[in-house]
TORKOL-4160 file (C-alpha; in steps of 0.2 Angstrom, whole numbers, padded with zeros to 4 digits, m for minus):
150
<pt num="1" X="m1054" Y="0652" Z="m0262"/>
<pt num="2" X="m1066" Y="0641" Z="m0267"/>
<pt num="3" X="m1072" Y="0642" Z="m0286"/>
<pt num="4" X="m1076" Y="0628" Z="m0298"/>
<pt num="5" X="m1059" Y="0620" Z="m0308"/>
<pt num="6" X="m1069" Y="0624" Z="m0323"/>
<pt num="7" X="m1070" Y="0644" Z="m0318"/>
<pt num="8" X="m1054" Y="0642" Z="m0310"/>
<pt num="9" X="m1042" Y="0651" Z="m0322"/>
<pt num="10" X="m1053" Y="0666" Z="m0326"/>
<pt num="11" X="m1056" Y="0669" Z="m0306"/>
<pt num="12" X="m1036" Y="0669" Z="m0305"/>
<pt num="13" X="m1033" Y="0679" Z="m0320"/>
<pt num="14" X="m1047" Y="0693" Z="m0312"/>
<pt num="15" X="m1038" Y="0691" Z="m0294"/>
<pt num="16" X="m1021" Y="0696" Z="m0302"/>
<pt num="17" X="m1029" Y="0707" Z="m0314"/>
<pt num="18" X="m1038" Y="0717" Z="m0300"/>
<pt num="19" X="m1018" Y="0717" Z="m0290"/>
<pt num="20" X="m1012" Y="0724" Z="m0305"/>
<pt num="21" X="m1003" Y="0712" Z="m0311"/>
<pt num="22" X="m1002" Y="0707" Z="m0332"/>
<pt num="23" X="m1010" Y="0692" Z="m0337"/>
<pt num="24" X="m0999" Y="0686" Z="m0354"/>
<pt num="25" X="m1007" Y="0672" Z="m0363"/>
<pt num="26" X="m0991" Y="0662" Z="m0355"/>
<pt num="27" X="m0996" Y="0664" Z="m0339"/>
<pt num="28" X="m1015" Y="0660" Z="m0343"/>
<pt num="29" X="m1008" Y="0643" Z="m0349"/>
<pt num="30" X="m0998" Y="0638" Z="m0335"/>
<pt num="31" X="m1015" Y="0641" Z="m0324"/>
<pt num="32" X="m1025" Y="0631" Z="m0333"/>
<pt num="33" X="m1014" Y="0618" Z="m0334"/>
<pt num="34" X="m1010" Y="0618" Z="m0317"/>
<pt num="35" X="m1029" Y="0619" Z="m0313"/>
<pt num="36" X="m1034" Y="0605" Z="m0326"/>
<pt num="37" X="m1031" Y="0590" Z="m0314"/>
<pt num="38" X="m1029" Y="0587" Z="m0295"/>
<pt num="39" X="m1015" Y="0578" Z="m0299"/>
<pt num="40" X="m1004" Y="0592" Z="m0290"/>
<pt num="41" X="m0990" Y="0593" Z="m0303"/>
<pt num="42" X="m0973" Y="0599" Z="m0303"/>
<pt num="43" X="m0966" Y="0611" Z="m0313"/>
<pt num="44" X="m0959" Y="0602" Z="m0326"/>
<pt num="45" X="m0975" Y="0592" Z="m0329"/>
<pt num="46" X="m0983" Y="0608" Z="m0331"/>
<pt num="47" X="m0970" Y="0613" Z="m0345"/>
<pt num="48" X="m0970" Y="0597" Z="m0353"/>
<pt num="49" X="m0991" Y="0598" Z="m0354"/>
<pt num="50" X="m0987" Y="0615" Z="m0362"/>
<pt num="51" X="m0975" Y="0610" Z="m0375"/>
<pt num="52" X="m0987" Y="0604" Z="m0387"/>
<pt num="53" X="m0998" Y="0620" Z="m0391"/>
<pt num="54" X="m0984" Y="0634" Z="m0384"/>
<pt num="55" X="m0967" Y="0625" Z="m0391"/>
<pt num="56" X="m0960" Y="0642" Z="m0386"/>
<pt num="57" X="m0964" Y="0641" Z="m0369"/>
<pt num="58" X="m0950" Y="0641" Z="m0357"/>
<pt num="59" X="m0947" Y="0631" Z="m0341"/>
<pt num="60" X="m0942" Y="0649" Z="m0332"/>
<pt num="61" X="m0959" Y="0654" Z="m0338"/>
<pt num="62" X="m0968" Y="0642" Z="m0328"/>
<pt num="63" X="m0957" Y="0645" Z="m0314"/>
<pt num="64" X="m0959" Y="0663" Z="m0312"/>
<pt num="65" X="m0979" Y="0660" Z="m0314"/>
<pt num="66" X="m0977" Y="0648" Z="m0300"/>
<pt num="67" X="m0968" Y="0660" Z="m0290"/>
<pt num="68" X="m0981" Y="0677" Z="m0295"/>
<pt num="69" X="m0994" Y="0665" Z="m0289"/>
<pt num="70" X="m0985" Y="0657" Z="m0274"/>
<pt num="71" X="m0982" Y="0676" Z="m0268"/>
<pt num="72" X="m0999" Y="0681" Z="m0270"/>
<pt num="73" X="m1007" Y="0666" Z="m0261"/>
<pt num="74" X="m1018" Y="0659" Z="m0274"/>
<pt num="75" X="m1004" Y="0641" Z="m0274"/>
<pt num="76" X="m0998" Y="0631" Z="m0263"/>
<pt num="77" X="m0981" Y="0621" Z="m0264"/>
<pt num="78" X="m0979" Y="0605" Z="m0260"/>
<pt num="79" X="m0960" Y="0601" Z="m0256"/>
<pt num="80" X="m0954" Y="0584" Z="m0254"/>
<pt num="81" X="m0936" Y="0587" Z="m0251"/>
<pt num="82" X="m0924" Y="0579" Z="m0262"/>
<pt num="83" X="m0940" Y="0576" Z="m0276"/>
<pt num="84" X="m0948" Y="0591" Z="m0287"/>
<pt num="85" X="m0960" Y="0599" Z="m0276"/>
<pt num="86" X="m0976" Y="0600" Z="m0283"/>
<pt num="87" X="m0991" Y="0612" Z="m0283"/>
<pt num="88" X="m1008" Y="0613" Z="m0278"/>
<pt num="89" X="m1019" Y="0627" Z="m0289"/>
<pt num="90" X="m1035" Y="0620" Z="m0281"/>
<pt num="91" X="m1033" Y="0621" Z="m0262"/>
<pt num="92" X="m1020" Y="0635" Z="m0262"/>
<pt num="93" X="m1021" Y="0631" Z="m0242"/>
<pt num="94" X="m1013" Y="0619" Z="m0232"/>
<pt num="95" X="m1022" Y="0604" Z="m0230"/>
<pt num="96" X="m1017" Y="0583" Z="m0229"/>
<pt num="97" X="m1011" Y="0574" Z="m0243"/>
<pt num="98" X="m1008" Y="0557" Z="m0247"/>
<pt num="99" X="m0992" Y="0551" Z="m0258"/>
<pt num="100" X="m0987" Y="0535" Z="m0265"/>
<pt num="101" X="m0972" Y="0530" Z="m0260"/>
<pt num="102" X="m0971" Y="0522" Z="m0277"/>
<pt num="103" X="m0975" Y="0532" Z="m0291"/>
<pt num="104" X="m0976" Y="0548" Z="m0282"/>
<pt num="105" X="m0996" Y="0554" Z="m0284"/>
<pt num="106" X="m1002" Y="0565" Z="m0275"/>
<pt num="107" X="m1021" Y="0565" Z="m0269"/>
<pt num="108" X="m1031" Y="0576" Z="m0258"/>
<pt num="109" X="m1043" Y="0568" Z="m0243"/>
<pt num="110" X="m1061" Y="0578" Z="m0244"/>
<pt num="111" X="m1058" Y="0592" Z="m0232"/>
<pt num="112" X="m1055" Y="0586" Z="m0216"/>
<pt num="113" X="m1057" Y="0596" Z="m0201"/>
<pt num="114" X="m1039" Y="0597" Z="m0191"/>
<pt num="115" X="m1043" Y="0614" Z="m0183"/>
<pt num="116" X="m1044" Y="0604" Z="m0167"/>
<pt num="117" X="m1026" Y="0597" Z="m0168"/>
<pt num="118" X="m1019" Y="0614" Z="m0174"/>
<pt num="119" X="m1028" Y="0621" Z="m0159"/>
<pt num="120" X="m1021" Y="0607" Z="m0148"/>
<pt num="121" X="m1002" Y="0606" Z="m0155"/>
<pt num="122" X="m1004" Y="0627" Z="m0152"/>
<pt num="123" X="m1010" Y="0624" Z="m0133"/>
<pt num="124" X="m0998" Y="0609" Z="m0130"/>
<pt num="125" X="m0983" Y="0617" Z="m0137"/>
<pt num="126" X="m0985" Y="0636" Z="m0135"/>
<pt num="127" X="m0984" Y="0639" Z="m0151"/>
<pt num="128" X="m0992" Y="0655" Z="m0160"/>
<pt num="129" X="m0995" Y="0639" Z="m0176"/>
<pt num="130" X="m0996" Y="0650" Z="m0190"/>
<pt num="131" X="m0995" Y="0635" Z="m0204"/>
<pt num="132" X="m0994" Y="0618" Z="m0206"/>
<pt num="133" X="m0992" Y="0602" Z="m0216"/>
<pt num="134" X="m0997" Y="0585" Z="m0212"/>
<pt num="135" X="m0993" Y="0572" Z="m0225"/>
<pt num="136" X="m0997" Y="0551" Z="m0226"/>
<pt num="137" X="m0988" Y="0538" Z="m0236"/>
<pt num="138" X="m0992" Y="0524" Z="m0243"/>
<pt num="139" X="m0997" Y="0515" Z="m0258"/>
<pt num="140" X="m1010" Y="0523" Z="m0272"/>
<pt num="141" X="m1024" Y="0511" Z="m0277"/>
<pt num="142" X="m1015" Y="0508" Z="m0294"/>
<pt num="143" X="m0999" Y="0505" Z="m0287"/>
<pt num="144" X="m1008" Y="0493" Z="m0275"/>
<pt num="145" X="m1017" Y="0484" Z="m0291"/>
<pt num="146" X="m1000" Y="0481" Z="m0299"/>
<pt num="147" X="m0993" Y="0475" Z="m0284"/>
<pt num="148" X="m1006" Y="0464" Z="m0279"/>
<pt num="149" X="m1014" Y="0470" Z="m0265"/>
<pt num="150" X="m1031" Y="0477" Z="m0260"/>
């Protein structure tokens, strides 16, 4: 899917709308607020952005928003094992991240081409590769500025 993060919540809300699904003023929020930013948040960040304007709003809200949208494609989920996973509104596709092993951000490269390295990993191994998930660690550039470094 490729849409502006501006336009981002209404192209969802029509998507779902057009599946025949119900588009509450809850589940409007928790797409917008997980489309606000790249920042890839988890699911509590997304509830504690809520709070403010929908005290009423419940964590199992945003979970089950995370799931419909999970289900239908239009998010992907980033899990880190033992941390919260997070989730990614804006490339609902799997692609490379980068994470700091400090703080924990999450940023997206540009869209690097890895079809060749699927294609290879599929020829190499006999796999039929039908997702993946290539991550990097390291150090954000804020971390890096607090630490010191370049």
């Amino acid at each position: 899917m490729s849409t502006h993060p501006a336009h981002l919540p209404e192209t969802l809300a029509d998507i779902l709308r057009g599946r025949g699904f119900r588009l509450t003023p809850q589940r409007l929020a928790v797409i917008r607020a997980l489309g606000r930013d790249g920042s890839h948040p988890s699911a509590e960040e997304v509830h504690r952005r809520l709070l403010p304007e929908n005290p009423t709003m419940s964590l199992a809200t945003v979970y089950k928003t995370i799931a419909l949208l999970k289900q239908e494609g239009l998010l992907l989920e980033i899990d880190f094992g033992a941390a919260d996973n997070r989730y990614d509104i804006l490339r609902p596709y799997p692609h490379p991240h980068a994470v700091c092993t400090r703080c924990g951000a999450v940023a997206d490269p540009g869209d690097p081409d890895i079809s060749e390295l699927v294609a290879r990993m599929a020829r190499d191994t006999g796999y039929a590769i039908t997702s993946h998930r290539l991550d990097f660690f390291g150090l954000c550039p804020r971390c890096r500025r607090k630490a010191g470094g370049k």
